[in-house]
C-alpha positions in Angstrom: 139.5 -36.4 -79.1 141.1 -33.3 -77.3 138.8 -31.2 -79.5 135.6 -32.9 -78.0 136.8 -33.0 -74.9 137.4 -28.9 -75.0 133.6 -28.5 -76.5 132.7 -30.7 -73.6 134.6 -28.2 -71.2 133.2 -25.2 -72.8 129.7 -26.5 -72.7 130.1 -27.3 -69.0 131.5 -23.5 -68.3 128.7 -22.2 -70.0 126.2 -23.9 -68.0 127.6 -23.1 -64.6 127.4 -19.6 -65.6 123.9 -19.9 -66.5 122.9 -21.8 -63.5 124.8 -19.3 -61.3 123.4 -16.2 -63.4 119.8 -17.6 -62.9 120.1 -17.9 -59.0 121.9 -15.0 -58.7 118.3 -13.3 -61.2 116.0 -15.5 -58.7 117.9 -14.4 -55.5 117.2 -10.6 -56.9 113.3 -11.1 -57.6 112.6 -13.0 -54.5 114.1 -9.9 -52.5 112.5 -7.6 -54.7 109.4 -9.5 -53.7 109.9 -9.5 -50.0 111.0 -5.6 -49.9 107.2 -4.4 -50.6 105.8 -6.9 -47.8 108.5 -5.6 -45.2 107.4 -2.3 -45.8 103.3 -3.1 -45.9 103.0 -2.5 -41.8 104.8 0.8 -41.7 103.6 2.2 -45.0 99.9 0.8 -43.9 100.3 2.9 -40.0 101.5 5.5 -41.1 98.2 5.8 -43.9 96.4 4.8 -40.5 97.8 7.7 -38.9 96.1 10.2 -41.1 92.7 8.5 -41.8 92.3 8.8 -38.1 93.4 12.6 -37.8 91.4 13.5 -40.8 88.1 11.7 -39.3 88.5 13.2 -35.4 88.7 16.6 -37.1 86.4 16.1 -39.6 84.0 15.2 -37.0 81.0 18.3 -36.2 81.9 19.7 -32.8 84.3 17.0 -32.0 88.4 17.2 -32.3 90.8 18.9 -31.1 90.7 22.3 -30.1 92.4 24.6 -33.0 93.9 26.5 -31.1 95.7 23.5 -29.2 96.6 21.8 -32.8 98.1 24.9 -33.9 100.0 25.3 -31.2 101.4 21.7 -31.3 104.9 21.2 -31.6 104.7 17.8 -32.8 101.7 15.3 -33.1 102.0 11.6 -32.6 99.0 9.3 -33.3 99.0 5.6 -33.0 96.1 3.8 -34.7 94.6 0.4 -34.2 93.3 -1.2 -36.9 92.2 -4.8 -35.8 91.3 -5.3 -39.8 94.8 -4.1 -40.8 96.7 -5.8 -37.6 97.5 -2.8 -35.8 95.8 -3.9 -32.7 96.1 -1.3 -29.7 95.6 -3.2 -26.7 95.0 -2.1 -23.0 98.8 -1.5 -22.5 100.6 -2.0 -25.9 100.4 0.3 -29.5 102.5 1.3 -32.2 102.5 4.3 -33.9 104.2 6.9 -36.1 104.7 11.4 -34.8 105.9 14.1 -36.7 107.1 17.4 -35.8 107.7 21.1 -36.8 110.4 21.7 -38.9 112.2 24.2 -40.9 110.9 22.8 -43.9 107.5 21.7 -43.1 106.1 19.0 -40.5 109.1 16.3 -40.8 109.7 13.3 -41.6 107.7 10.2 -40.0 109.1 8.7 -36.6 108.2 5.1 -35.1 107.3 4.3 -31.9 105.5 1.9 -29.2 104.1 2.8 -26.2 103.0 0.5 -23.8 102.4 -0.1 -20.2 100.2 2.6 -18.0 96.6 3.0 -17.7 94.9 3.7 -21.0 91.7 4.7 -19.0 88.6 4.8 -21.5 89.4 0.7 -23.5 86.1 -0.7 -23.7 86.0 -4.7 -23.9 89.2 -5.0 -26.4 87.6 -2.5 -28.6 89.7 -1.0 -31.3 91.2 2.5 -29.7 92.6 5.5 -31.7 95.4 7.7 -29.8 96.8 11.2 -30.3 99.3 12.7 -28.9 100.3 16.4 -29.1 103.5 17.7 -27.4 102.9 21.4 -26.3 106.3 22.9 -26.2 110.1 22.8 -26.2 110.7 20.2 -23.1 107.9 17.5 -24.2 109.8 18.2 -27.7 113.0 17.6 -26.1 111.3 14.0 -24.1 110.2 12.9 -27.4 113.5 13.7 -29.4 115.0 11.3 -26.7 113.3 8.9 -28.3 112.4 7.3 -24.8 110.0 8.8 -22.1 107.6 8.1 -19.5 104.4 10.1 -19.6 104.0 11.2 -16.1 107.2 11.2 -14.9 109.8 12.1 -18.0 106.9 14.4 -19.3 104.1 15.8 -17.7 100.7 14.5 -19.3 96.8 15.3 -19.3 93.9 14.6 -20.9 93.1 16.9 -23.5 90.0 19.0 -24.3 87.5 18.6 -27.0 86.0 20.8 -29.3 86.4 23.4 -31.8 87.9 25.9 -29.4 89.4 25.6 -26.1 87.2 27.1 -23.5 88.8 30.1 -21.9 89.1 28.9 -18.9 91.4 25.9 -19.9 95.3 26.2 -18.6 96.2 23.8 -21.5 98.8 25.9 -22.4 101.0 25.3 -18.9 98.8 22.3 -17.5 101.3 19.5 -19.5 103.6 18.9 -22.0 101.9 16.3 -23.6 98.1 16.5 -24.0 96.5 13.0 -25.0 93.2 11.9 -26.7 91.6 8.5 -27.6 88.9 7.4 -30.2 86.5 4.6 -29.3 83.5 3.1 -30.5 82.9 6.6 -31.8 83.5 8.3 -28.8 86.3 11.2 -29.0 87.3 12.4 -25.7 90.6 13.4 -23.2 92.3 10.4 -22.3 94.6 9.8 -19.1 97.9 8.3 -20.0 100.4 8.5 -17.3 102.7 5.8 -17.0 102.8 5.0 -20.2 106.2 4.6 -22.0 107.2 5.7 -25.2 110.1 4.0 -27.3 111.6 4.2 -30.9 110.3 1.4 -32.7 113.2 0.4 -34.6 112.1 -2.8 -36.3 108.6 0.1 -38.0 111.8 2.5 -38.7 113.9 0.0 -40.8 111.1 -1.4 -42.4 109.8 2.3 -44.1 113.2 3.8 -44.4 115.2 0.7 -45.3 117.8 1.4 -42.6 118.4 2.8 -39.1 117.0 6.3 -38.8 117.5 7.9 -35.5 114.2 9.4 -33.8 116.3 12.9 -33.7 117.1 12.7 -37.3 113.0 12.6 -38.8 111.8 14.4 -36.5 114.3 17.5 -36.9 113.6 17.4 -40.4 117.5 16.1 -41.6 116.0 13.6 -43.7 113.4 13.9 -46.5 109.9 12.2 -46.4 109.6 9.3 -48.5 106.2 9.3 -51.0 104.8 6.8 -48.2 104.6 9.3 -45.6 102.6 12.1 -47.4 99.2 10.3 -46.4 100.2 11.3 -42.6 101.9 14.7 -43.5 99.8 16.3 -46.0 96.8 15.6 -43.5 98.4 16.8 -40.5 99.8 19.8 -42.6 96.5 20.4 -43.6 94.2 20.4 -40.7 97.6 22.4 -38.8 97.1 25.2 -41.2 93.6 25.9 -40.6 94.1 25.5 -37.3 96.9 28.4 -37.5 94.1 30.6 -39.2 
């Protein structure tokens, strides 16, 4: 009897370590699962990102300037995909920047802007953004990881086309020079008033932690794979630019 009764006991171990070893394998999957879609949005803008950069420059006669992009101390570009759910409203986007670095153009940063007047939105159509900061103080707004165009940092619509005509002061006229893509039409765009802010919920989701905006952006953290659809395309049209 006290030999069944210790089978019986053994038996009954052996399945609550089982049962607990099988949740404990179904607890793992299911976040395995869930780690791909967390990181869909972010990987998905940040792809955004340089589909749009590589169309505005591929564009004949269109773009920005080369001499501007080469110039650029870091370029920020916030997509709006309203197929993918990136949908850039009259006053609300997010997107992802990158800036010069020892090393290369660094790692990806998240951010939202929002509020301000984001002059050429047609009827809720879809609207591409970019953003170039010109030099050491709009660098210094943006490493702050919160500004207001306008106010924090001087902004102006930039110019358009292969070269800069002569005449331009771009290079003391702002700190941040800011473009928009709609319906097809590529032009300057007027952004003042418009506040940009780490988005920290993007940042977590493509890094898997906190990443402060100083820490990417410097360059004191490595690019994940997911970020070399932005930064091999920016690096790219940057160098001919520089040419």
């Amino acid at each position: 009897m006290m030999r069944k009764s210790l089978v019986l006991l053994l038996l009954a171990c052996l399945l609550t370590c089982f049962q607990t070893a099988n949740l404990s394998a179904n607890t793992n999957a299911d976040e395995e699962t869930k780690a791909p879609e967390a990181n869909t949005k972010a990987s998905g803008r940040v792809e955004a990102a340089g589909t749009v950069l590589d169309e505005i420059q591929a564009a004949p006669d269109k773009g920005i300037p080369q001499e501007i992009l080469g110039s650029a101390e870091c370029v920020a570009v916030v997509p709006s995909l309203l197929n993918g759910g990136f949908v850039f409203g009259a006053r609300y986007g997010r997107g992802v920047a990158s800036c010069r670095a020892e090393k290369g153009w660094s790692a990806p940063a998240f951010f939202t802007i929002g509020g301000g007047s984001f002059g050429l939105q047609i009827g809720g159509q879809a609207t591409d953004v970019i953003m170039l900061i010109m030099n050491k103080n709009g660098m210094d707004n943006l490493l702050s990881s919160q500004f207001k165009l306008g106010a924090d940092a001087s902004a102006a619509a930039g110019p358009v086309g292969r070269h800069a005509a002569a005449d331009t002061d771009w290079k003391m006229k702002a700190q941040v020079l800011t473009y928009s893509r709609s319906r097809g039409l590529f032009a300057g765009l007027e952004l003042n008033g418009a506040v940009i802010k780490q988005d920290k919920s993007s940042t977590r989701e493509f890094y898997g932690r906190m990443v402060p905006f100083k820490t990417s952006l410097q360059g004191d953290i490595e690019a994940p794979k997911a970020a070399y659809p932005f930064l091999s395309t920016l690096a790219k049209w940057a160098q001919q630019a520089a040419k």
